[in-house]
C-alpha positions in Angstrom: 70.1 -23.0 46.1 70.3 -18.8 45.8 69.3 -17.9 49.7 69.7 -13.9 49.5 68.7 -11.1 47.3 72.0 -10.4 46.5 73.0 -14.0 44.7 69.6 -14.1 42.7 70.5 -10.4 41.4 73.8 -12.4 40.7 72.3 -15.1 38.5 70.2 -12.3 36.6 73.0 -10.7 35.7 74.7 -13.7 34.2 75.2 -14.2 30.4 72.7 -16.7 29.9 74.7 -19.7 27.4 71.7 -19.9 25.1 70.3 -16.6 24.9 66.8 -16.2 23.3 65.1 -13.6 20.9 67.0 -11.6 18.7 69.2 -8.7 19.5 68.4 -5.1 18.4 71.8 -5.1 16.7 70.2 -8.5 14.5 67.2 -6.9 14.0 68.8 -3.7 12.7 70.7 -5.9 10.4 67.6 -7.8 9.0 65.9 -4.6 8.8 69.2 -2.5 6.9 69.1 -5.8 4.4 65.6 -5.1 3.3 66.2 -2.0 3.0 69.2 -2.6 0.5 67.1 -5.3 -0.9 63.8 -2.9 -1.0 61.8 -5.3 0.3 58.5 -4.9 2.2 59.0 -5.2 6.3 54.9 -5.4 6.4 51.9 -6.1 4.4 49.5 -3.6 4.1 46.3 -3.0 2.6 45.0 0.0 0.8 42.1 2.0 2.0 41.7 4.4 -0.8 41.5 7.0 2.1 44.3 9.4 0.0 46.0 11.0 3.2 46.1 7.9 5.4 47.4 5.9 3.2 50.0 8.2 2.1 51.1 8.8 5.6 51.3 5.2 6.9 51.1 3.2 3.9 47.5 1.8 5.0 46.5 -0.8 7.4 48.3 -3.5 8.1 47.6 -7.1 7.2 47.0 -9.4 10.3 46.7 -6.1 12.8 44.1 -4.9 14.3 42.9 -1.1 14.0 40.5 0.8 16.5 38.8 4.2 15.5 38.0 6.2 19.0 36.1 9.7 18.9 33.1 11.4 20.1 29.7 10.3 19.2 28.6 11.6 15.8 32.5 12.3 14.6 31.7 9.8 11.8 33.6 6.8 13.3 31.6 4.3 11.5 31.8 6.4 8.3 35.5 6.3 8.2 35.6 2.5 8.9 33.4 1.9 6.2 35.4 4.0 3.6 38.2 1.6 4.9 37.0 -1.3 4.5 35.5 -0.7 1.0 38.3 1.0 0.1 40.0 -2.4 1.2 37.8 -4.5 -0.6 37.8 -2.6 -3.9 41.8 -2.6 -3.8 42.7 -6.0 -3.1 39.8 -8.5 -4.8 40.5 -11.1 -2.7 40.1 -9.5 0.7 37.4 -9.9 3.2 35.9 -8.1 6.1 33.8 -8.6 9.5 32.3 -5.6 10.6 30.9 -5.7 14.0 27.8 -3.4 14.9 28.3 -2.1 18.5 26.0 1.1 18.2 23.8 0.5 15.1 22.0 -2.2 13.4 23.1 -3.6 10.2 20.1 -2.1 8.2 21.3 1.5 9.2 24.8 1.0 8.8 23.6 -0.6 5.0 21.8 2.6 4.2 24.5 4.7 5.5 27.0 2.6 3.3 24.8 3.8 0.5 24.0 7.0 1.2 28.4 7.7 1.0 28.7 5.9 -2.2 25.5 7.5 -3.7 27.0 11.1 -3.8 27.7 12.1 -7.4 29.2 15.6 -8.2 29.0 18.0 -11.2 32.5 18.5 -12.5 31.5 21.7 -14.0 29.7 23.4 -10.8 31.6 21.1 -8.3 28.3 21.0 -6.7 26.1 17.7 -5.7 24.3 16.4 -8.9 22.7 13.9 -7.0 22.7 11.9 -3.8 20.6 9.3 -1.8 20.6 11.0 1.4 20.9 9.5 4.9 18.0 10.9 6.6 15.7 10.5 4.3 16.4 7.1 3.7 16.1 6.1 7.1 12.4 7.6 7.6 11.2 6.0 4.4 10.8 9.8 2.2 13.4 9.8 -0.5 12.2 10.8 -3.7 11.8 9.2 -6.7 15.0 10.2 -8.3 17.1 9.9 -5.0 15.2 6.3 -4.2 16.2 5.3 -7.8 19.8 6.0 -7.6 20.2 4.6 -4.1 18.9 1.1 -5.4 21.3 1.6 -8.0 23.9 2.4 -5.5 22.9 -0.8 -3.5 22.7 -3.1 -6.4 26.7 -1.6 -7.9 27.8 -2.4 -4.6 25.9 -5.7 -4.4 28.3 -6.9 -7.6 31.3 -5.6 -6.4 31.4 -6.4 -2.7 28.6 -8.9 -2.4 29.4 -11.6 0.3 33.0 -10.4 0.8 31.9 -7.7 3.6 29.2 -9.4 6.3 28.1 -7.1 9.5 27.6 -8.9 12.5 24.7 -7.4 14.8 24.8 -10.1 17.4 28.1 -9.7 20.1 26.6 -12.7 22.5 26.9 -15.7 20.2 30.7 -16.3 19.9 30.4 -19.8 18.5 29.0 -17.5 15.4 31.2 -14.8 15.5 34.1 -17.4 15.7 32.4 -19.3 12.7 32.2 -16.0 10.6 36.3 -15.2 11.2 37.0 -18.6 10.1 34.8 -18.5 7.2 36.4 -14.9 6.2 
């Protein structure tokens, strides 16, 4: 039995005779033969977001990604241009959105209200748009409540049941139910 400071600093310092993990000089190795090989090191998943993806080749498959800012810096608006961006790049893929700060019905409208913006290619001005504020008092006008059920019903048959919002943080046997689901 070690009975001093000194001996167990001893025994740490030993060459253990099975060592575990893998050295960085291995893992340099791996990572030089997929280079060589040109083979991806991660999976990653396009967010049609031009300048993020370009810079870190989007997000990555299995991770997790937080957006932190100041109130009203258009968090949510940037998640959901990822995650549709995600969904309309890879037609397989699925997403949980949780609702911290807003209910599902706003962050709906909100979701339409960015995909309803059209532009005239020869003004470069808005053409039309569903916008936010007025949706969410109940005053759009005709033309700009047409267009946003358009809006809804396009996105309806391209996203449909692949993207589901989660208002609810205190029922985890749900929330667990709706990862496994997804």
């Amino acid at each position: 039995t070690m009975t001093s400071t000194t001996e167990l600093a001893a025994a740490m310092l030993q060459p253990d005779p099975a060592p575990k993990g893998r050295t960085l000089s291995e893992a340099l190795g791996e990572l030089i033969g997929r280079i060589e090989r040109n083979e991806p090191i991660i999976q990653t998943l396009q967010t049609g977001v031009a300048l993020f993806d370009s810079t870190t080749g989007g997000l990555v498959r299995g991770e997790y990604a937080g957006i932190i800012a100041s109130p009203g810096a258009g968090k949510s608006t940037l998640a959901d241009q990822f995650v549709l961006g995600v969904l309309r790049h890879d037609l397989e893929a699925t997403a949980l959105v949780f609702n911290l700060e807003t209910s599902t019905a706003v962050r709906a409208a909100r979701l339409v209200a960015g995909q309803s913006v059209r532009v005239d290619e020869t003004s470069n001005r808005i053409a039309l748009c569903a916008p936010i504020g007025p949706m969410l008092r109940g005053e759009l006008r005709d033309t700009g409540r047409d267009h946003a059920r358009s809006v809804a019903e396009a996105l309806s048959v391209e996203i449909g049941g692949r993207l589901r919002f989660v208002d609810d943080m205190h029922d985890a046997g749900e929330i667990a139910n709706l990862i496994h689901e997804t």
